[in-house]
C-alpha positions in Angstrom: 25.9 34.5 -1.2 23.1 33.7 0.6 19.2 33.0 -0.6 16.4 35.1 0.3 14.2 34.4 3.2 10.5 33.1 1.1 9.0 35.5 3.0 11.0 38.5 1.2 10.9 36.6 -1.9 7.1 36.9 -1.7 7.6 40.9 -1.1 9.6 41.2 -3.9 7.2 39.3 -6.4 3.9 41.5 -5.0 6.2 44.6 -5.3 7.4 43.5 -8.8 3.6 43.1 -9.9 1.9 46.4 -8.0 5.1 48.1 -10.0 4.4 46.3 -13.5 0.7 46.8 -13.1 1.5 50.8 -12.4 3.5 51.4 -15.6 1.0 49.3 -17.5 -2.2 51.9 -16.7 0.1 55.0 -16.7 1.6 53.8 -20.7 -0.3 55.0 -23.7 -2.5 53.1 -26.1 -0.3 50.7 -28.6 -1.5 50.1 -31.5 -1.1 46.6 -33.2 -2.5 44.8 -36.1 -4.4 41.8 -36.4 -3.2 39.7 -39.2 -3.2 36.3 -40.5 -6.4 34.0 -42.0 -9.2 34.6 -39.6 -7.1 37.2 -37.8 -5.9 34.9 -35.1 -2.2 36.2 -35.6 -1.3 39.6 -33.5 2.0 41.8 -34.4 3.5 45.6 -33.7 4.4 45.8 -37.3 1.6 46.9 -39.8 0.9 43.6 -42.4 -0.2 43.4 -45.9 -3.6 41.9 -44.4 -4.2 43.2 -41.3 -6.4 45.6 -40.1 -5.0 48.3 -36.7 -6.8 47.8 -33.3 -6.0 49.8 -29.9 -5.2 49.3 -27.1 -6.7 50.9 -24.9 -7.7 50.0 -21.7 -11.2 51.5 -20.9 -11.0 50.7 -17.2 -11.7 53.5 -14.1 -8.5 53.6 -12.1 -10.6 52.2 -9.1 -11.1 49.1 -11.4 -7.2 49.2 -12.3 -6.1 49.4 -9.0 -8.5 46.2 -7.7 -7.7 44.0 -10.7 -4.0 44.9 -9.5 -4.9 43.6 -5.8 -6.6 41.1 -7.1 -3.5 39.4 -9.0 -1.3 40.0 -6.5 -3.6 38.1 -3.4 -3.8 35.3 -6.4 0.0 35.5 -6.8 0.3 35.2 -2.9 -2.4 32.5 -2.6 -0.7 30.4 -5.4 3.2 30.6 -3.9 1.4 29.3 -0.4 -0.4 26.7 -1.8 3.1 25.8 -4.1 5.3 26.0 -0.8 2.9 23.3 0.9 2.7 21.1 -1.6 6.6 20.8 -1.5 5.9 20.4 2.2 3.8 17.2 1.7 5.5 16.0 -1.1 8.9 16.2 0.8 6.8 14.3 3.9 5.4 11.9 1.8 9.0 10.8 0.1 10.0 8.0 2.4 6.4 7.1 3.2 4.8 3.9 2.0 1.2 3.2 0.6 -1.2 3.0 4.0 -3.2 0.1 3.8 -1.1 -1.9 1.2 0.1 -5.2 2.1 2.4 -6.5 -0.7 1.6 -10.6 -1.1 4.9 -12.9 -0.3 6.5 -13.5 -4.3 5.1 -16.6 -5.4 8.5 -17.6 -6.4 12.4 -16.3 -6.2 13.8 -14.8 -9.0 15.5 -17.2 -11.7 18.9 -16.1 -10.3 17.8 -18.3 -7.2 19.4 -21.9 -7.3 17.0 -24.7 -8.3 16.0 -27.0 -5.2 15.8 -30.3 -5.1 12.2 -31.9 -3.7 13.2 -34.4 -1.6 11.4 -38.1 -1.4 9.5 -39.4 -4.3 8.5 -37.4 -7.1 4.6 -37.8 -7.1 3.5 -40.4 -9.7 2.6 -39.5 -13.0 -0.8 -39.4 -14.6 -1.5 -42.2 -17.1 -3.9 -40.2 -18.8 -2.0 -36.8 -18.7 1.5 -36.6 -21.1 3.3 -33.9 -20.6 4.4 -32.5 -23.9 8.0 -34.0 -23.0 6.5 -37.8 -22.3 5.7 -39.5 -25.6 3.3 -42.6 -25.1 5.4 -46.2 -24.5 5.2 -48.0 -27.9 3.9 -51.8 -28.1 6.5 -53.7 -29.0 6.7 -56.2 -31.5 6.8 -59.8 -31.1 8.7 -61.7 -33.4 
């Protein structure tokens, strides 16, 4: 089985809203209750609180039919726009920051080995102790 060209997909979609939007104006008014504290809550059913609103839509066909084109350019104009992001996204995988140069690590990992300085360590500080080197005690003199 094969996947349909975007293009017909597209179609499809703008033919599946212009067909939804032309049983919407051609059903009758619903009615349905508003319910709940403040009557924020919406239902089919009748409730012990609610109170029946219509549903009538009090549009011209002329204003039917352009909110129809309407959603379906948007529908259109949001599928191209979502088909090139996943262009530059898919462009932009392997791509690197421009601009960015990435410093040299100060310092290898710890799994590096430890290296040995060679020569002379440098000589040590007499008035810096490192919390290691404890002062030399005077000895005493017996």
């Amino acid at each position: 089985m094969s996947l349909p060209a975007p293009a017909s997909c597209r179609m499809a979609a703008a033919c599946f809203f212009a067909l939804v939007g032309g049983m919407a104006a051609a059903a009758p008014p619903q009615t349905v209750y508003r319910c709940g504290p403040e009557g924020r809550v919406y239902s089919q059913t009748p409730c012990a609180d609610g109170r029946a609103v219509t549903t009538e839509d009090s549009r011209s066909a002329s204003q039917q039919k352009a909110a129809d084109e309407v959603a379906t350019r948007e529908a259109q104009q949001a599928q191209k726009l979502a088909d090139e992001r996943r262009q530059r996204e898919a462009a932009a995988k392997n791509q690197q920051a421009a601009g960015i140069k990435m410093p040299a690590p100060a310092f290898e990992g710890a799994s590096a080995p430890v290296r040995k300085a060679k020569g002379k360590p440098p000589p040590a500080d007499p008035h810096m102790s490192p919390p290691m080197r404890v002062p030399a005690q005077p000895t005493a003199s017996k």
